[in-house]
NUMAR-238062 format. One record per residue (C-alpha): residue number from 1; residue in one letter; x, y, z. Coordinates in steps of 0.25 Angstrom, whole numbers, always signed. Layout:
! residues N
n NUM | res A | X X | Y Y | Z Z
...
! end
This chain:
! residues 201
n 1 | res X | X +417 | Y +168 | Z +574
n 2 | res X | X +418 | Y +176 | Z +560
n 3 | res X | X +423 | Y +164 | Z +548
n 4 | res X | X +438 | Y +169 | Z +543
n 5 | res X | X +433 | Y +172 | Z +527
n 6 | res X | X +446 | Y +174 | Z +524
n 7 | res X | X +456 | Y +164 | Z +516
n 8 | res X | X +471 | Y +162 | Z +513
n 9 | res X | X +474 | Y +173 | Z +526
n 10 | res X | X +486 | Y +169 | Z +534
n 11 | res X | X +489 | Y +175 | Z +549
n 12 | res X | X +502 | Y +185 | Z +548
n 13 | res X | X +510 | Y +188 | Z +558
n 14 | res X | X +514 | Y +202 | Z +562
n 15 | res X | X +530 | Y +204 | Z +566
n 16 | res X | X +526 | Y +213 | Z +577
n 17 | res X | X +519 | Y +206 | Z +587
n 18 | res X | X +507 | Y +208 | Z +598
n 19 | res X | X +517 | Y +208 | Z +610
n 20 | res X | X +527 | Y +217 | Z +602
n 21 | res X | X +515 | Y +228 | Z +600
n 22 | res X | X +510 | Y +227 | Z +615
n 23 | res X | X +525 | Y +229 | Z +618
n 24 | res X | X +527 | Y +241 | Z +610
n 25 | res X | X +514 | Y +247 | Z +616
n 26 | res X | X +517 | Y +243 | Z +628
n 27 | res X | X +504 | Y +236 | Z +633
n 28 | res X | X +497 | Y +224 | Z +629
n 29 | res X | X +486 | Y +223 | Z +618
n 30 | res X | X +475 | Y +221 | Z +621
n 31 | res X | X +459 | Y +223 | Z +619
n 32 | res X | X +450 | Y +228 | Z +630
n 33 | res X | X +434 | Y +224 | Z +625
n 34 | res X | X +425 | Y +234 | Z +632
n 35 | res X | X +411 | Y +228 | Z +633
n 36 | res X | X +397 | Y +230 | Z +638
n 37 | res X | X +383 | Y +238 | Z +634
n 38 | res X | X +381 | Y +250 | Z +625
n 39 | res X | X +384 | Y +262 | Z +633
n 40 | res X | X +391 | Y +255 | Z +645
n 41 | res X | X +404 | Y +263 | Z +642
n 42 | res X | X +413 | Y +252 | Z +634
n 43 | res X | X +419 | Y +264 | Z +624
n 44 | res X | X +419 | Y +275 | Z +635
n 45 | res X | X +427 | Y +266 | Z +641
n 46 | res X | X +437 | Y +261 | Z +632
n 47 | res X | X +438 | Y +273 | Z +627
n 48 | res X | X +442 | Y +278 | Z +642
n 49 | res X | X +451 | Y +267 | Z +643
n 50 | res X | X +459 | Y +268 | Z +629
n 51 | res X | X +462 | Y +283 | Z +633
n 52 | res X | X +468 | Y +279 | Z +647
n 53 | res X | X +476 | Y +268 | Z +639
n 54 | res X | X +479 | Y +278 | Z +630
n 55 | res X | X +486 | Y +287 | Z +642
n 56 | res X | X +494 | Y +275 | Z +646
n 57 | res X | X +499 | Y +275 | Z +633
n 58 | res X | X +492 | Y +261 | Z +630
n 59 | res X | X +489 | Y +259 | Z +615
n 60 | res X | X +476 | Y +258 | Z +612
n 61 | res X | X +464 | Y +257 | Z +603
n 62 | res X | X +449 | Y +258 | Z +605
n 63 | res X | X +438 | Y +250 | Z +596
n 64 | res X | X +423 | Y +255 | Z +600
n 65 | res X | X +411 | Y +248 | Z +594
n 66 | res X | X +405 | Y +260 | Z +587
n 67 | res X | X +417 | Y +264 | Z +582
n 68 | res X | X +421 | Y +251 | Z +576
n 69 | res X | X +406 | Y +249 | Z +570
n 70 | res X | X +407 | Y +262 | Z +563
n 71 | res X | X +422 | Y +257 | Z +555
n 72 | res X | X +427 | Y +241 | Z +555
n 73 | res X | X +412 | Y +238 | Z +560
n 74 | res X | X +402 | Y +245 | Z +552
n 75 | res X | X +398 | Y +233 | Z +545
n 76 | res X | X +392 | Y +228 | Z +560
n 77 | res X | X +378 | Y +230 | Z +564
n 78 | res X | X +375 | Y +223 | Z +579
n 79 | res X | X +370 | Y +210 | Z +576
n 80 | res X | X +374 | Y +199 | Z +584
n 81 | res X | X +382 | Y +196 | Z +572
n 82 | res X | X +387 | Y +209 | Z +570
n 83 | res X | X +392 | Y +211 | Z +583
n 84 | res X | X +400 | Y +198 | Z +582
n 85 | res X | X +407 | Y +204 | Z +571
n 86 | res X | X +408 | Y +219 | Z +577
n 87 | res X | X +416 | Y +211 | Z +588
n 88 | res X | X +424 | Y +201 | Z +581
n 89 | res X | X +430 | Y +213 | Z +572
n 90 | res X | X +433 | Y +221 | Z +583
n 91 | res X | X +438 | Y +209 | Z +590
n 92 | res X | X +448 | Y +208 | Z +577
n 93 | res X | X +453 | Y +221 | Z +578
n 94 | res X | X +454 | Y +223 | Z +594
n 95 | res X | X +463 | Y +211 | Z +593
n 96 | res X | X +472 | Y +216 | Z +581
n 97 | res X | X +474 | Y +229 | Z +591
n 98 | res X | X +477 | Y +221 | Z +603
n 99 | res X | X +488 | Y +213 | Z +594
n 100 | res X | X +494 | Y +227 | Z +591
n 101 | res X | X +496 | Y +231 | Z +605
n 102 | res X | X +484 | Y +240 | Z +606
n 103 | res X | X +475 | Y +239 | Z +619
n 104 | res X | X +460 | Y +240 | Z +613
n 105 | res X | X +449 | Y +244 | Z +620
n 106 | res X | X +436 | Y +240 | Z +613
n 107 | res X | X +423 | Y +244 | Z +616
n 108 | res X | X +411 | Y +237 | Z +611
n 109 | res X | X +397 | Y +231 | Z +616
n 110 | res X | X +402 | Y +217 | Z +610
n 111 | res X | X +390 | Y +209 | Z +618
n 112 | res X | X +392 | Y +197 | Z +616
n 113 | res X | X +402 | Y +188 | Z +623
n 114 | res X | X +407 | Y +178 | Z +612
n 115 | res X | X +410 | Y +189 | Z +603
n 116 | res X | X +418 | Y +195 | Z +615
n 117 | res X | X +425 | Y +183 | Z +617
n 118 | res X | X +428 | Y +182 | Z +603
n 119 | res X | X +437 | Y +194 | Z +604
n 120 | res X | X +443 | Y +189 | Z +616
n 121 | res X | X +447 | Y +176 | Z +611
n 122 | res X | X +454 | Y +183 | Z +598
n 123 | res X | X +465 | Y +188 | Z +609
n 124 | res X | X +474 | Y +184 | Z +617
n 125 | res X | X +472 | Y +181 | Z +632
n 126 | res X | X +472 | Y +195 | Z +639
n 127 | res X | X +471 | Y +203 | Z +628
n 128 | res X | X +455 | Y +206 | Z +627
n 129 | res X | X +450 | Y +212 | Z +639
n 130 | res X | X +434 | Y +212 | Z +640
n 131 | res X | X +429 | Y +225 | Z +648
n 132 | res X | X +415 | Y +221 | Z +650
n 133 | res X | X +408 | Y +238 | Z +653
n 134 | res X | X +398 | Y +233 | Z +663
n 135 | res X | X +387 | Y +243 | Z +664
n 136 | res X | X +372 | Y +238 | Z +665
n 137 | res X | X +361 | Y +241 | Z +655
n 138 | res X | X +356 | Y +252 | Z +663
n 139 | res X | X +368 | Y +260 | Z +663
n 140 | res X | X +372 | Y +258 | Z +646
n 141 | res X | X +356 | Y +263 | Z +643
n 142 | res X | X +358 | Y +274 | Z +653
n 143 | res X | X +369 | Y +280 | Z +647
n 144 | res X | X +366 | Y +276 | Z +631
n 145 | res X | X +374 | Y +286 | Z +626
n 146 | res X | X +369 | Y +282 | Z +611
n 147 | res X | X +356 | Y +280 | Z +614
n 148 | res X | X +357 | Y +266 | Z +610
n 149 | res X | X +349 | Y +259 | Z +621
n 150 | res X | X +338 | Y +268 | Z +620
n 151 | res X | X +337 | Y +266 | Z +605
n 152 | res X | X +338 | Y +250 | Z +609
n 153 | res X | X +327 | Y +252 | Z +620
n 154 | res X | X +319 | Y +259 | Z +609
n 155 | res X | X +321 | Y +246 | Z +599
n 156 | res X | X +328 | Y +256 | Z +589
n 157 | res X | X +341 | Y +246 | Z +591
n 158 | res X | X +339 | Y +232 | Z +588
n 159 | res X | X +351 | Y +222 | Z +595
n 160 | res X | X +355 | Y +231 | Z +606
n 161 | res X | X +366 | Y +225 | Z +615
n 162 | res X | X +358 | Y +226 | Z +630
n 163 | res X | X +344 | Y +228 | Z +626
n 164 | res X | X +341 | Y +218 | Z +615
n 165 | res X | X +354 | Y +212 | Z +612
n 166 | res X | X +363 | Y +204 | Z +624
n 167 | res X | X +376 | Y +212 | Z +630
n 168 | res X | X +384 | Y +199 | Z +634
n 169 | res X | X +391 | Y +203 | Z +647
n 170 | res X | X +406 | Y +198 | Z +649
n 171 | res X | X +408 | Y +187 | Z +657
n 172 | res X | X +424 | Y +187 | Z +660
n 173 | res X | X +427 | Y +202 | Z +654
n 174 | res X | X +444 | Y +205 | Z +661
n 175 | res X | X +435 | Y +220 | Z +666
n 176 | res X | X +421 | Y +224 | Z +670
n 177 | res X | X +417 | Y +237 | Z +670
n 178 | res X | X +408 | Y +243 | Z +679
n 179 | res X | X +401 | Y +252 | Z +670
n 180 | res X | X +387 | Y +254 | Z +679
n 181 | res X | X +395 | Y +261 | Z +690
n 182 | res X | X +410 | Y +266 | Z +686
n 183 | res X | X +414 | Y +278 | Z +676
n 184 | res X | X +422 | Y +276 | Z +664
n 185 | res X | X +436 | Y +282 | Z +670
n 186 | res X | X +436 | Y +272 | Z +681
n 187 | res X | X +432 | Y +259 | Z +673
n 188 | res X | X +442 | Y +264 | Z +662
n 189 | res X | X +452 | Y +263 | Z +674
n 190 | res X | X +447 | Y +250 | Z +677
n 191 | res X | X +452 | Y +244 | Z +662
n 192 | res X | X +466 | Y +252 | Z +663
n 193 | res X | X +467 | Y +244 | Z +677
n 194 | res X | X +465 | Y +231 | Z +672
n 195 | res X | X +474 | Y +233 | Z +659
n 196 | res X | X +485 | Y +238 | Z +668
n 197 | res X | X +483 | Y +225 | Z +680
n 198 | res X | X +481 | Y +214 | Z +667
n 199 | res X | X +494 | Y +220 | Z +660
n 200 | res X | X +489 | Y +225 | Z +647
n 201 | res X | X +495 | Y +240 | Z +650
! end
């Protein structure tokens, strides 16, 4: 847990409240946590599902882990340590977006399972949704779009989530997504299904 540095700070209440924001938009906040291995289709996606929210007329943000390393991030490399941090931050911030009424798709490896739980425990019951993209080793260094695993396999990448660092697998994630066998429309689909039968839209 990151120590609070800073003194004489004092929580301030905003007139407008969670509920009246998720009224106005018409939908619940809430903050959907893609996760899984490099390449297994996290951002694809949740980039798939934001547009199809976006039709409905669902407001909506997107945070993707390279894009957030290359702004509120860039001061992150990918120790254990480092990924801690990269997740708390975007923790911090998917949670102020919730608060504002916004359903946020996130899309990041975060691998380990405390700093998963960390985010979920900063929000109420309901409002993080952990979206485990299943999709085996085999498959994510098949398609390698970066060429990431290779350069891993190479040595040239030191600390890689899969091949020499641990992807810790969700245990109780609200969604699995078959990644091995089922195209991106159609597991997409799946997580407009669930927002629609657990009330969030």
């Amino acid at each position: 847990m990151t120590e609070q540095k800073a003194t004489n700070v004092t929580w301030h209440e905003n007139l407008v409240s969670t509920e009246d924001r998720c009224k106005l938009a018409g939908h619940k906040g809430a903050v959907l946590w893609f996760t899984g291995l490099s390449a297994c289709g996290k951002s694809t996606i949740a980039n798939e599902v934001d547009f199809k929210l976006h039709s409905l007329g669902k407001r909506t943000s997107v945070l993707d882990g390279d894009n957030v390393r290359m702004g509120l991030n860039k001061n992150l490399g990918f120790s254990a340590e480092d990924r801690a941090e990269n997740i708390r931050r975007i923790g911090e911030v998917s949670k102020l977006f919730a608060n504002a009424g916004l359903i946020t798709t996130t899309a990041f490896i975060s691998p380990y399972r405390a700093d998963r739980d960390a985010v979920r425990a900063l929000l109420p019951e309901g409002q993080f949704i952990e979206i485990y993209v299943n999709a085996s080793l085999e498959t994510c260094e098949a398609r390698d779009p970066k060429g990431l695993y290779k350069k891993a396999r190479a040595g040239e990448i030191k600390g890689f989530t899969g091949i020499d660092d641990p992807y810790e697998a969700p245990e109780n994630a609200e969604l699995v997504l078959d990644a091995d066998n089922k195209g991106i429309e159609e597991l997409a689909d799946e997580v407009i299904a669930y927002l629609e039968s657990n009330g969030v839209i």
